[in-house]
N, C-alpha and C positions, 0 to 999 in steps of 0.2 A: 508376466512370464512369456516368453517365446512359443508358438504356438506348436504341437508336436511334432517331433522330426525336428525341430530348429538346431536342439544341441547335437545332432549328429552331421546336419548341412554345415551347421559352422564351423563345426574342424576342415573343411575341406572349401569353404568357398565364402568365411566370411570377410570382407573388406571394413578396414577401419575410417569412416565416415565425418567429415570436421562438423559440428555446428554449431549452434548458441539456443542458450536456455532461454527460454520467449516470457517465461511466469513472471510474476507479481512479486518483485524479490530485488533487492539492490544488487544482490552477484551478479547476473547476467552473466553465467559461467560457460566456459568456453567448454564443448565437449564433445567425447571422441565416442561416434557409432556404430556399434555394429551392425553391419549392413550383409542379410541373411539372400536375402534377394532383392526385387526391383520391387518389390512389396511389403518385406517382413526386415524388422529387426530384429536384434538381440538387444544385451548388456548394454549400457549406458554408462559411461565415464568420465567425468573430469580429466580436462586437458592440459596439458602440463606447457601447450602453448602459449600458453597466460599465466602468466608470475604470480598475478591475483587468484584465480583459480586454482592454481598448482595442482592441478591432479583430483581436486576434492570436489565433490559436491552431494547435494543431499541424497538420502535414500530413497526419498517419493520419483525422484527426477532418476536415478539408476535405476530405477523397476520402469520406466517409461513406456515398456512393450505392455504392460498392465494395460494401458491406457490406449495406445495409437493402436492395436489389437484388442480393445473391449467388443467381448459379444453383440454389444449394445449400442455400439458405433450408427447413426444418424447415414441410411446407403442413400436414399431418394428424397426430393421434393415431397410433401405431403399438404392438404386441405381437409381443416376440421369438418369434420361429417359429426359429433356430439355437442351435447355443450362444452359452455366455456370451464376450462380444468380438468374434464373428462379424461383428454389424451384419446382420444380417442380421431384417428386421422387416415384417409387414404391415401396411393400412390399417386402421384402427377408428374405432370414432365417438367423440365425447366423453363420451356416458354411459356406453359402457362401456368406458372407459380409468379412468375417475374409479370407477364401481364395482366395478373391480378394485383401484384405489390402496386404497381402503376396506376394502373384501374383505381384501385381505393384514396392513393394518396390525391391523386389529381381531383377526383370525385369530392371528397372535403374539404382537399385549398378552394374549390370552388364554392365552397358552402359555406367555411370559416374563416377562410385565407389560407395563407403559404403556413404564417403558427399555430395550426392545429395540429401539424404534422410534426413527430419529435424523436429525430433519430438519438438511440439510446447506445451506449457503447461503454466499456472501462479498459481493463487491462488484463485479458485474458489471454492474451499475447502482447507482449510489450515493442514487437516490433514496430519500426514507426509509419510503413507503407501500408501494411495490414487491418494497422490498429487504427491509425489517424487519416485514412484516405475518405472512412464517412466524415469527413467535417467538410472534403469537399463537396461532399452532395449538399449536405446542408448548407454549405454559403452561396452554392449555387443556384438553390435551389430557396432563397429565403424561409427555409424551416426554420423554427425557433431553436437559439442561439445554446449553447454546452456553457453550463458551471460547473466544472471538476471538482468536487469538493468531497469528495466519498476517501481518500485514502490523504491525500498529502498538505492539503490547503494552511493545516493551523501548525503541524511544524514548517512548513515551507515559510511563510508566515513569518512566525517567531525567529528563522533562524537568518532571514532575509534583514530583519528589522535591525540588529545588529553588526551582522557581517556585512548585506550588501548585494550578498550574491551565493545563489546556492551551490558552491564551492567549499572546496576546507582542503586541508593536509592530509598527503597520500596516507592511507595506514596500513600501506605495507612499509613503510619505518617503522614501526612498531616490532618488528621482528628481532631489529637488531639495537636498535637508540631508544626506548622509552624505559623507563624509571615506574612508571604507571601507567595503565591501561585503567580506564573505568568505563565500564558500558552501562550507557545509563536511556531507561524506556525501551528496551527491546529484547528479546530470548534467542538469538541467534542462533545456539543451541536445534532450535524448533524452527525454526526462519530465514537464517542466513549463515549456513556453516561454514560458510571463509569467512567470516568474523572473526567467530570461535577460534581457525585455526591459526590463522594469525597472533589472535591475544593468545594462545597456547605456549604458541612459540618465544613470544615475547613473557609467558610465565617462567617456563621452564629455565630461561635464558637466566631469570632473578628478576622480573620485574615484579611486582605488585598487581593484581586484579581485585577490581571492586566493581560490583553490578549493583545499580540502583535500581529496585523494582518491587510492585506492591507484593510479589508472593515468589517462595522458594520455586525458581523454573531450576526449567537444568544448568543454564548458565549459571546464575547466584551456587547451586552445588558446588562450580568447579572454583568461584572467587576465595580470595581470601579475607575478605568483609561482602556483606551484603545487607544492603540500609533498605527493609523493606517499609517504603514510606506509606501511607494513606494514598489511594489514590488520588492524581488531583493537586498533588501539593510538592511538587517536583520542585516548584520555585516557591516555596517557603524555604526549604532547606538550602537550595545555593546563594537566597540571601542570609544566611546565616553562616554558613560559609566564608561568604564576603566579609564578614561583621569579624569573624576572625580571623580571614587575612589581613586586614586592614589592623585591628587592634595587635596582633602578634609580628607583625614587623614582614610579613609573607608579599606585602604589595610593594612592584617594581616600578618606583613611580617614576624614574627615567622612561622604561617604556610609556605609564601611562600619560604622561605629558605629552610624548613626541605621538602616540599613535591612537589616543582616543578621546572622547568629546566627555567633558562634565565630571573628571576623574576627582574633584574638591565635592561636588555635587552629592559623588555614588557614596564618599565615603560618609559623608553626614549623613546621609539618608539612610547606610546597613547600622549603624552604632546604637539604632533600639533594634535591627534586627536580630536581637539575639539569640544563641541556641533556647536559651529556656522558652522565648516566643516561636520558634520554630518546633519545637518539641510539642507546642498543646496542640498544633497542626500537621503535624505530619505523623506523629505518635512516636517517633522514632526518640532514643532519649536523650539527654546533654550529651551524655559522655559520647554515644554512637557521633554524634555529629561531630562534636568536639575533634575527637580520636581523625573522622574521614579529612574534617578542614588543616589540621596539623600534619597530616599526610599530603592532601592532596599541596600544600603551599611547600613542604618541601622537598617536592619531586619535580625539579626543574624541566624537566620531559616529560612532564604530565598529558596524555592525550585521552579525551575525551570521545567516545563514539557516540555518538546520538543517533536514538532511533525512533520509529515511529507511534512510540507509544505517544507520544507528546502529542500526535495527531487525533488521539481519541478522548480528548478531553474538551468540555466548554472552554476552560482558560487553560488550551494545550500553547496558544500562541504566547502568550502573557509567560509560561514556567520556561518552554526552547530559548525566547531571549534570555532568561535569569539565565539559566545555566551556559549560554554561550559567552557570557560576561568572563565564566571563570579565567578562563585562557588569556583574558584583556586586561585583568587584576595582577595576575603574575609572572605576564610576560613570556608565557609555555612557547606561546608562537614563536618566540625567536629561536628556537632549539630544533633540531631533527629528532623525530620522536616525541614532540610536542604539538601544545595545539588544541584541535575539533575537528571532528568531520562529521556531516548530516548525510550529504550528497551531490556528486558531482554534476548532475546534468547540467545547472549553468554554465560549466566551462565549455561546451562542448560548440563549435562556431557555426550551428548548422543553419540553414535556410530551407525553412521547411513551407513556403508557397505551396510550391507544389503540387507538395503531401497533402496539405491540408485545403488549398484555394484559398489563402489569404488574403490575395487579390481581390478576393468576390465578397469581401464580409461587409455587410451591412448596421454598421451598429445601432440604426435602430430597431432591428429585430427584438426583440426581449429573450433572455435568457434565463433558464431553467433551473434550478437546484437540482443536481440529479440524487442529491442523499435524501432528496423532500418529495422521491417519486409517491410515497403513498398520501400526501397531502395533494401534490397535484393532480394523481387521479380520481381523486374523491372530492375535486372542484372547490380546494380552499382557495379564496379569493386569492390573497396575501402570497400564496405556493404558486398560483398562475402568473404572478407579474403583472396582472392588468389587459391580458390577453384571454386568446378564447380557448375553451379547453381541447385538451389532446385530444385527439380522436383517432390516431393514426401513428404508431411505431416500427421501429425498425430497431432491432435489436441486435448489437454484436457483441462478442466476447467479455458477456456478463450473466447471471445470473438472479435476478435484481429479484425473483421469488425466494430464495436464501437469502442474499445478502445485504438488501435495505435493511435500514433498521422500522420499524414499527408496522411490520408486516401483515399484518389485520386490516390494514390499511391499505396496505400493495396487493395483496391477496382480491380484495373487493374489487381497490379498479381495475387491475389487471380482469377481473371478471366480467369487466361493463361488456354488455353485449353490443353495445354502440362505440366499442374503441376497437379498431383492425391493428392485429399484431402479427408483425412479421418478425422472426426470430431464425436466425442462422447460428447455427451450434453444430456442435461435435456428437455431444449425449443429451438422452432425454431426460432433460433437466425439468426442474418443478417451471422453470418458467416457458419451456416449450409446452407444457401442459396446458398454459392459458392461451397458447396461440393460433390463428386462421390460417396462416401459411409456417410452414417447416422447411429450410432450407439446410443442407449437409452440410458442413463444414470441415475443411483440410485442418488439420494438426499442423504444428512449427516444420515438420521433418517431411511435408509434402507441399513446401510452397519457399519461395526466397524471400528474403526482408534485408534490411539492418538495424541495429539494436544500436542506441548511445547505454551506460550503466550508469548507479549511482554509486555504488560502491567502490566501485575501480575506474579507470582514466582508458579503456580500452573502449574504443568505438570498433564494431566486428559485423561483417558484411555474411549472410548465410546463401548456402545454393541448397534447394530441393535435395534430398535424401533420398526418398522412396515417390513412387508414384499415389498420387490421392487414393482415398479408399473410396472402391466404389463407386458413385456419381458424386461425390462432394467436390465442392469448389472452395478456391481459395476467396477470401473478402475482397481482395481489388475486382475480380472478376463478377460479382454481385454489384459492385458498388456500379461500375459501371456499366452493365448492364440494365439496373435501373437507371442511371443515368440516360441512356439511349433513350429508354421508352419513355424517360418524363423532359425531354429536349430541353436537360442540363448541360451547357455548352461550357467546357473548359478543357484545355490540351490534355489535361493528366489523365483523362478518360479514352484517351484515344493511345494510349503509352504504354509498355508493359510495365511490370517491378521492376525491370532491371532495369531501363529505359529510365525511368524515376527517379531509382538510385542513384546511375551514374550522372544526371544529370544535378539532382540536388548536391551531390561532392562536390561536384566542379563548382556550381556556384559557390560552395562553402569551403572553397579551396584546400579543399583534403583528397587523398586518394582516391582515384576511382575506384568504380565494385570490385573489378578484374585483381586487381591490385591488393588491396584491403584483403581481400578472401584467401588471396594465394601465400600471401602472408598472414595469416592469421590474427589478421586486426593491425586496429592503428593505435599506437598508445599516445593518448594526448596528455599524459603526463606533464605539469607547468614546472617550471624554472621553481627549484625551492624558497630563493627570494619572493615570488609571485603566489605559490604555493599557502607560504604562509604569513602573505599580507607583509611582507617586510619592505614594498613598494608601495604600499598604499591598501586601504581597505575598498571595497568598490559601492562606495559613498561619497558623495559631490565633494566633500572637503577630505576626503580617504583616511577618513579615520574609524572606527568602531565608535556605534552610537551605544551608549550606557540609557541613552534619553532619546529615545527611536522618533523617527516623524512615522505613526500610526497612520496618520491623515491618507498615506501613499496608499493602504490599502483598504480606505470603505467602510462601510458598514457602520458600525458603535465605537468606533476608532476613539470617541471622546470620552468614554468608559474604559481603553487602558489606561496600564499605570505610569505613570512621566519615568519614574526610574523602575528598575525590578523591583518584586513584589510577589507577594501570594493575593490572585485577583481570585474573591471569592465568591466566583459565577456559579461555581459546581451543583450538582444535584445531591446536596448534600443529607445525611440520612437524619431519619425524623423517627417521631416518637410509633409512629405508623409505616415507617420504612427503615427500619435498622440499621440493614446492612447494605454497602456498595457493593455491586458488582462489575468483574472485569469481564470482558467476554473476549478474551484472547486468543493468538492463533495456536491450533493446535501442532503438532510434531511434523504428522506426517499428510495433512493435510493442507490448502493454499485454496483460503477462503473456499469456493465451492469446489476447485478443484481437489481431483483426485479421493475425493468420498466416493466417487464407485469404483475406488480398484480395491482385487481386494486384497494386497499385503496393507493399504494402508487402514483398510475397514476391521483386519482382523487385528492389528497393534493399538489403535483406539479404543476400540472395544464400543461402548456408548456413550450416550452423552451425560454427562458428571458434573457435579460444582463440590469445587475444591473447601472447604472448612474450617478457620480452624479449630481444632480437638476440643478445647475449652465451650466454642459453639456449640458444637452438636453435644458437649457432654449438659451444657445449660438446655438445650432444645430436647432431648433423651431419641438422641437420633445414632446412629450407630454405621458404620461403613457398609454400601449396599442398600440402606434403606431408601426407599422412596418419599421427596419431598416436592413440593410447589413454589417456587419463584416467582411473584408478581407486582404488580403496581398498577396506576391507569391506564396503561397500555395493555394489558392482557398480563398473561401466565404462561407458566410449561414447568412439567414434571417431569425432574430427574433424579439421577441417583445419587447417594453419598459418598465422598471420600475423602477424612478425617485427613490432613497437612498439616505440620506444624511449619514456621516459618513465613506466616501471615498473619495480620495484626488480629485481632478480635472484629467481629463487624464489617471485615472485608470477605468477600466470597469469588471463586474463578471461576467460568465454566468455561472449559477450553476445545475450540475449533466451531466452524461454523456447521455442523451438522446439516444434512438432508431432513426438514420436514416431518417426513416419512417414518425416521428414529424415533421420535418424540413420542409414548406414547399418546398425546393428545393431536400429532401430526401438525404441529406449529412448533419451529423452529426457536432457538433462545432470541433472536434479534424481534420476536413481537414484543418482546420487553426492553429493546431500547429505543432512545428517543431517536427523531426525526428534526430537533431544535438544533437551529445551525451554531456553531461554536464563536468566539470573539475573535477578531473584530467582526469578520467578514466572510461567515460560511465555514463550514465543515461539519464533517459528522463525531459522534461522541459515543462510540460503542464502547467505549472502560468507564464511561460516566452515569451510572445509572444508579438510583436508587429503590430499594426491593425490600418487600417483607418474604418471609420462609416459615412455611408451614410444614409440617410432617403431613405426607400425603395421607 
């Protein structure tokens, strides 16, 4: 909320503010500020500058004054004076927070080398100056090298394996040309509310909505089927699917000839994938599948959204290609309002040097799993690469004491008294709890970036809003700054955001900032031929691979499937571990953010695992009761609440909670694993296996 006196200043002096939503989210929603003074906002809006956007966006993101005005805002540099975890910390100035950052790193590379040092970062603003400008310290600086693999890895993966390129067809055609909408792996609902509005409108219009996902979210509410499958088996059921397009005369095999590889191949290969063998795996029953595949073939504008559930799976990569098949069975693609979409940022023609010192990469650095942080701080051979251990971080726009998964583990090294952590944040987060130096950090709405999306085709250039709070600094200004003191030589350090900006356009021959801003974005929206591959797939011979070259990305590539399949990697349940759990994102939370404001604290309430009824009524558990969640990784006690619309043996607990909630003060992610997913990395927080106990 606006701090008091706001609603009175704002009748008379508030200005409407352009900018872009920085979170962890495919919208990257274009939005309009109220702007109270050179300090304070108001109200938060969706802007209608954006076709995609249109006006909407979430309510965590329209309460945003909660947040850039929290009591609890990060004003000054600080230096731990307690132990490690304490939080306990004094005042300092910026020269010597930053002479100490220096001090320690350099102090180490001299003791381990340059890879002991291991700047830590995600997407706690997605801008791409802000967020991706530490990779240039690190290439400049030969710290050991970034594995991204905590959110996108095994759908990016799966959907690359296939198409080619992490692209797909617009869906805002869906508004007015689609027959079907199916959103399948994701709650947009809780996640991404221009989904939602989109597939709304395209309801209301006469289309059909089907949401594929393990448990009644609010999406599946508003569908008119919802195929809650097993998790895990996403690609048992679209090969089953196949099995009946193909036997029911649903297959376009004019398209498949002209536009994709092994179409003779796919169909011998689904004709034992039947619904009755997709049924003992996904639990879902003949008819449910039956009933979606007779639908889904004939709805000539069938589109498909894919979301990120696929990425939280061991075999999330192995089920995103299964279901990407569908659209290349029936030919959707050639239709407006047909199709798939995952995510657009491969269209987007950027050159990001720069931003990141591409120029300065060293590949033989060894590089890091950053979802395997509690393996490599507790010195697993195997999690180090063959390198010497971390001793030294730099933390940005993460939270890695919530959000690793096997956090018993993060918790420990994060506590080594022998590893120097440097952490720049907004709020005191459980993970500035473990750190030597405390650095302030600016919010989206006191610093300039630009943003590509995955959702929409709008690339959007931001300007400053309000001034920093307090002494916080924005990330470029950190970055370079320790740059200075550790004589990392490269131009972007000497440049401001804007200077970077305009210059990375130009190379990538799109608008400059000036431009791009005053206009409210560039839309790189492609030619609907290119859109939807009706020119070629972007694959060496352009076609859509049924029979992917795995080889391209690493790892246990020789453990996928040749065609789709149900690869059965998962953590599946045992006589000793029951039930699966998903650990999903909550409504009005975004992964750590936004658990300290408190409209979003007071609509969550605590943290919960979803049930269903026939469970708790076999367990003699009741709504409200207290139970225990565990496996070899640890435990945490929460509360109950009884859901129908989830299979038997599946369980939700939804949002990444604070710590601190839990009455044992260990978060749900100490019970998921830290095992990278197939082929080649990722993490698996919907794949877990769990016994439950009544506390």
């Amino acid at each position: 909320m606006a701090p008091d006196g706001g609603a009175a200043r704002a009748k008379s002096n508030t200005e409407i503010v352009a900018s872009v939503c920085p979170h962890d989210c495919t919208s990257t929603c274009a939005l309009d500020v109220e702007r109270l003074d050179d300090r304070t906002i108001g109200r938060v809006r969706g802007s209608k500058r954006n076709t995609y956007t249109a006006g909407v966006i979430c309510e965590k993101v329209a309460r945003y004054s909660e947040r850039v005005h929290h009591p609890d805002r990060l004003q000054y540099p600080m230096k731990r004076v307690g132990p490690k975890g304490s939080g306990q910390f004094k005042r300092i100035g910026w020269d010597e927070a930053l002479d100490i950052v220096a001090h320690e790193f350099t102090e180490r590379a001299a003791k381990f080398g340059t890879e002991t040092v291991w700047p830590y970062f995600y997407a706690g603003t997605m801008g791409l100056v802000q967020r991706d400008g530490i990779q240039r310290l690190r290439h400049t600086m030969k710290y050991s090298r970034w594995f991204s693999t905590i959110c996108v890895t095994l759908s990016d993966t799966g959907w690359i394996a296939g198409v080619g390129a992490k692209r797909g067809a617009d869906f805002r055609e869906v508004d007015e040309h689609s027959d079907l909408v199916v959103i399948w792996g994701g709650n947009p609902v809780n996640t991404q509310v221009n989904v939602m509005h989109h597939a709304m409108a395209a309801r209301k219009r006469g289309a059909t909505l089907v949401v594929v996902d393990p448990y009644r979210t609010g999406t599946a509410e508003k569908a008119d089927m919802h195929l809650a499958v097993r998790p895990g088996t996403d690609g048992a059921l679209a090969c089953a699917v196949m099995h009946v397009l193909f036997a029911e005369g649903f297959a376009d095999w004019d398209y498949l000839r002209q536009y994709t590889d092994r179409p003779d191949d796919l169909a011998a290969h689904v004709k034992t994938k039947t619904p009755a063998w997709a049924s003992a795996i996904t639990g879902l029953s003949v008819e449910e599948i039956v009933a979606f595949a007779r639908l889904y073939g004939g709805s000539r504008k069938a589109f498909i959204r894919c979301h990120h559930g696929f990425s939280r799976s061991r075999n999330g990569a192995a089920n995103m290609h299964a279901v990407t098949c569908l659209p290349a069975v029936t030919g959707a693609w050639k239709y407006q309002g047909g199709g798939a979409l995952y995510g657009h940022t491969g269209m987007y023609p950027l050159n990001r040097t720069l931003i990141e010192g591409l120029d300065c990469v060293d590949p033989s650095i060894r590089d890091l799993d950053q979802s395997r942080l509690g393996p490599i701080l507790t010195n697993d051979p195997g999690a180090l690469n063959g390198g010497p251990p971390v001793t030294a971080m730099l933390i940005q726009n993460t939270n890695p004491a919530m959000v690793c998964p096997e956090l018993n583990l993060v918790h420990k090294g994060l506590a080594r008294e022998d590893l120097f952590l440097c952490v720049h944040e907004q709020l005191p987060t459980e993970t500035v709890a473990f750190a030597d130096i405390v650095l302030p950090a600016t919010t989206f709405l006191e610093h300039e970036d630009f943003y590509t999306a995955s959702g929409h085709t709008y690339f959007q250039v931001t300007k400053k809003v309000i001034e920093p709070y307090a002494e916080s600094r924005q990330n470029h200004d950190v970055i370079c700054g320790l740059a200075k003191r550790l004589g990392a030589e490269h131009r972007g350090f000497d440049m401001t955001v804007w200077e970077i900006m305009d210059e990375t356009l130009r190379l990538s021959g799109m608008w400059d900032a000036e431009t791009n801003h005053a206009k409210g974005g560039q839309d790189m929206a492609l030619p609907f031929e290119t859109a939807h591959f009706l020119d070629g797939f972007e694959n060496p011979d352009r076609k859509f691979h049924f029979s992917p070259d795995w080889s391209r990305f690493g790892g246990r590539w020789r453990e996928m499937p040749e065609l789709p399949d149900h690869l059965d990697v998962i953590d599946n349940a045992t006589a000793d571990k029951p039930f699966r759990m998903v650990a999903a994102p909550a409504r009005t939370f975004l992964n750590s953010t936004f658990t300290e404001t408190p409209g979003s604290l007071a609509r969550e309430k605590r943290p919960t695992v979803l049930m269903n009824p026939d469970d708790c009524t076999a367990m003699g558990v009741a709504e409200g009761d207290r139970v225990v969640l565990g496996n070899e990784r640890g435990s945490v006690l929460v509360h109950v609440m009884p859901q129908a619309g989830q299979q038997r043996g599946v369980v939700v607990v939804e949002g990444i909670w604070p710590n601190k909630h839990f009455e044992r003060k260990i978060g749900i992610n100490a019970i998921t694993s830290a095992d990278p997913g197939w082929p080649n990395g990722g993490a698996v927080f919907h794949d877990t296996a769990v016994w439950i106990r009544p506390a």
